[in-house]
N, C-alpha and C positions, 0 to 999 in steps of 0.2 A: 092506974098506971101499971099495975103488977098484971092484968088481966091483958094489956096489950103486949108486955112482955113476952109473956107465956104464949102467945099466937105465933111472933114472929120466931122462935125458939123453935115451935114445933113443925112448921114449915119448912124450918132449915133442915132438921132432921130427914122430914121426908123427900126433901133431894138427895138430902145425901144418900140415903138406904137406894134411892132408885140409880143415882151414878154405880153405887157399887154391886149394886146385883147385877148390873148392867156389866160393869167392869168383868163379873165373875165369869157371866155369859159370854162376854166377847174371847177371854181367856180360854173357856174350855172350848171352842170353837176354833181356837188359834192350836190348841194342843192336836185337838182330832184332824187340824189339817198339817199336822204338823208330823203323827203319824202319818197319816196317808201319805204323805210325800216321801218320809222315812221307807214304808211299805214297800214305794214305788222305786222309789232309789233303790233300792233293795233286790226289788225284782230285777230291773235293769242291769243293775251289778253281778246277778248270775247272767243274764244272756248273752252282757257284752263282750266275753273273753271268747267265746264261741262263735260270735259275728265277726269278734275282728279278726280273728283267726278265718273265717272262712274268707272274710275280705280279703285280707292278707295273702291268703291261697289262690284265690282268685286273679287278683293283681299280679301276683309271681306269676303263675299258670300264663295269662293272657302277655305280660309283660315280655316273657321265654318266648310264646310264640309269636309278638312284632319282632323280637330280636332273629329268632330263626329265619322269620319270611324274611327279613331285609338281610340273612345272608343268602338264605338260600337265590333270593334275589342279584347281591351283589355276585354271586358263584355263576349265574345263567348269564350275567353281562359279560362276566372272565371270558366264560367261555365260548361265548358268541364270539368277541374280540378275537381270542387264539384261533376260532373257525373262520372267522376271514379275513387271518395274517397267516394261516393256513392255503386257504383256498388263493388269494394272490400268490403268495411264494409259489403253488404249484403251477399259477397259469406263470410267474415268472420264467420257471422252470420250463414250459413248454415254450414259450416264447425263445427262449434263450435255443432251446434244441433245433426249432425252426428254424433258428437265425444261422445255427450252426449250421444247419442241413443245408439250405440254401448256398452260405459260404462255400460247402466243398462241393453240391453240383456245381456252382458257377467257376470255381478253379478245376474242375474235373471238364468239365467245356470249354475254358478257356485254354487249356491244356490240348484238348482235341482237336480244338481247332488252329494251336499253333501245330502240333503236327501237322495236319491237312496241307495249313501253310507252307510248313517246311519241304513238304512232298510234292506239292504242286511247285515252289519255286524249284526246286531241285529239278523235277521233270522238263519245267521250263529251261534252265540253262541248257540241260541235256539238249534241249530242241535247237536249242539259238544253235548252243555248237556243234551239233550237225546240220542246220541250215546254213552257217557259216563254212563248216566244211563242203557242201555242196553248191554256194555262190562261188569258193574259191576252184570249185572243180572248173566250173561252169567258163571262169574267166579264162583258165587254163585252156579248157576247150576253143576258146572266142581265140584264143589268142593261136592257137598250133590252125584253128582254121584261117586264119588271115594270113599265117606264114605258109601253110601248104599255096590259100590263093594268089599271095604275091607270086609266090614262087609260077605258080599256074600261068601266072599272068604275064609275067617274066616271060617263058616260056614260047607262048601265046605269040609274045609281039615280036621275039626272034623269027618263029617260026609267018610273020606275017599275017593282016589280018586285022581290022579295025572293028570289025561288024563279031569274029569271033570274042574279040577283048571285051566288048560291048555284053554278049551274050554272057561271057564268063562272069563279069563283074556283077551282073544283076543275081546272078546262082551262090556268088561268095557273100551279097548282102542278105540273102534269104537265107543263106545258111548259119551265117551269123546272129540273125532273128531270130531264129528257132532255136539256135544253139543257148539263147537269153532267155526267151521266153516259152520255149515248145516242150522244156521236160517236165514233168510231174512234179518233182520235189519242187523246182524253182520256184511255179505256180503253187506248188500248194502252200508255201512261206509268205505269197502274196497275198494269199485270199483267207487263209486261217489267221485266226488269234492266236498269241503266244500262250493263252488261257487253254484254249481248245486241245492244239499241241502238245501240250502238257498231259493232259486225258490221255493222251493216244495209247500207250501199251495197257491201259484201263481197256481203254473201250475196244483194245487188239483182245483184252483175255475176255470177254465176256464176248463179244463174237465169235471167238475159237470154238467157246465151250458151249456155244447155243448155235451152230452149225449158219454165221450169219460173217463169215472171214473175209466174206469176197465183197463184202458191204459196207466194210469201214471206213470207204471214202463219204458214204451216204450216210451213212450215223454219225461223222464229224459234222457233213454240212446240217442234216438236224439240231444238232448242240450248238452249232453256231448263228443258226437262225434264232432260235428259242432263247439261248444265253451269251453267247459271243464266250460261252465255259465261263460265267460268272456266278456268284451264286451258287447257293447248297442243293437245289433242283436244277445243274446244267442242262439235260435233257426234257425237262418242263413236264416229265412224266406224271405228277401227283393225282393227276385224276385218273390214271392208268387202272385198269380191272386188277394188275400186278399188286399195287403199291397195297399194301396189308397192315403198315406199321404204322400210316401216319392218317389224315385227314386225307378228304380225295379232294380236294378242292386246291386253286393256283397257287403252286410254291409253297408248299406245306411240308415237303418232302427237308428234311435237315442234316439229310447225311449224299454229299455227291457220289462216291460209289453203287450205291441204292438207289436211287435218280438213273444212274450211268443201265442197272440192273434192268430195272420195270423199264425204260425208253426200249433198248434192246429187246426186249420180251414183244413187246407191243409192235413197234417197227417190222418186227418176222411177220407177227399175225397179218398186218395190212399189207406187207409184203405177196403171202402166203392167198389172203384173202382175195386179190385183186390180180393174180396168175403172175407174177414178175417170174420171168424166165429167167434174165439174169442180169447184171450191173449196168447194161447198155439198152433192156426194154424201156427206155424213157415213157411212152407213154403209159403203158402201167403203171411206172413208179408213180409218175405226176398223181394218178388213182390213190394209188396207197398213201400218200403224201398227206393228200385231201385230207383221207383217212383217218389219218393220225390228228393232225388239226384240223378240227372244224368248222373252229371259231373264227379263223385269219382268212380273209380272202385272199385269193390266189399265193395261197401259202405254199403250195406247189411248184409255184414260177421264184417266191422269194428264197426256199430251198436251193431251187437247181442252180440258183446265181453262187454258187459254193463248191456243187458237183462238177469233180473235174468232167465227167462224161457228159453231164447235161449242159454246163456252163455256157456253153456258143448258142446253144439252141434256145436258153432261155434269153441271151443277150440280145437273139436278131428277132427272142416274139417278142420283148419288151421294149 
């Protein structure tokens, strides 16, 4: 019994000794890793104040410069914006001067052309009332020759005579027809515009002063073929070698005294060019006529229907 004792006894022992040297070992093994980690800790502990600090500098640094670009950013949208609430306001600004500019040529024209207006109406009354003055001459006339022919006629049948009374009465109707229709002024009230009329001490001064005076009967019936004196080119001049200031093409001319100018200028030359001797050469004139238009057929013949001197002669070729 004592010798089985002592077996299991000793058995025990040698677990035990091997648990606790084993224990001892796992121990110092725990300690060595327990420096090293200590060691390492350690190490760490010095570099990390110097990392984080460079992190730290870093993150400021980079941090400063997203914050700068997204001003410098926001400062480039400003002023993009102010550059083109700039550049509008300046084209407003031009627009707005345009507008102005326009506004005063077009009251500065409207202005011109109620003078014009005012001057050509004004010329026109003047005309009426000397054509008025000179139908009433006319009447006057009609009337002292019908009292001299009564009287004539009176006369006539005292002194006997049926074939004389005959004679005399056909002499008092023809002179009463020409006393209506045969003088110049009468005729020319019939066959001018009140427009044209109007032009006349125009187109008297620029005949005076270009040696063309004795032709103002023929430069009215031109203005009146061409414009009946309407319009800013009464004389139809604009395609004249004269006309300097405007386009030479039809009715371009924008001012009637200038029109009145270059027509006159040109009319001499085809005058000039085509020998007119003088206000009664009809056939020449009809030449220069041509001349002058040479777009209108028989603009020569639709002329002389206005010229007192040509007037019969164009009536009995038409």
């Amino acid at each position: 019994m004592s010798r089985e004792i002592k077996t299991r006894e000793n058995y025990k022992d040698i677990k035990v000794l091997e648990k606790s040297a084993n224990g001892i070992k796992r121990m110092r093994q725990a300690g060595m890793r327990a420096r090293e980690t200590e060691q390492q800790t350690q190490e760490q502990n010095k570099t990390t104040p110097v990392a984080y600090a460079e992190d730290k500098v870093a993150y400021s640094a980079e941090r400063t410069v997203r914050e700068t670009a997204y001003q410098v950013r926001k400062s480039i949208k400003t002023l993009e914006r102010e550059v083109k609430s700039f550049k509008k306001t300046r084209q407003t600004a031009k627009n707005t001067v345009k507008t102005t500019q326009k506004a005063y040529q077009a009251a500065k024209t409207s202005a011109k052309t109620a003078e014009r207006t005012a001057r050509v109406t004004k010329n026109a009354a003047k005309a009426t009332e000397r054509a008025t003055k000179e139908t009433a001459k006319a009447i006057v006339n009609v009337v002292k020759a019908t009292f001299t022919a009564t009287k004539s006629l009176i006369s006539t049948i005292i002194a006997g005579g049926w074939v004389a009374v005959f004679i005399l009465l056909i002499i008092v109707l023809f002179g009463a027809w020409f006393a209506i229709s045969g003088g110049d002024e009468s005729e020319q009230m019939e066959v001018f515009s009140a427009e044209v009329i109007a032009y006349e001490p125009l187109i008297q001064q620029y005949a005076d002063r270009y040696g063309m005076s004795e032709y103002v009967e023929l430069i009215k019936a031109v203005m009146m073929q061409e414009s009946s004196g309407l319009g800013t080119d009464p004389m139809g001049s604009s395609e004249s070698e004269y006309n300097v200031k405007y386009p030479r093409a039809p009715n371009e001319i924008l001012e009637p005294e200038y029109s009145i100018y270059c027509g006159v200028l040109e009319l001499k030359d085809c005058l000039i060019e085509t020998g007119v001797e003088n206000p009664i050469d009809i056939e020449n004139i009809r030449l220069a006529l041509r001349q002058y238009n040479t777009e209108v057929e028989e603009y020569d013949s639709l002329v002389l229907r206005y010229y007192i001197f040509g007037k019969k002669l164009t009536e009995s070729h038409i």
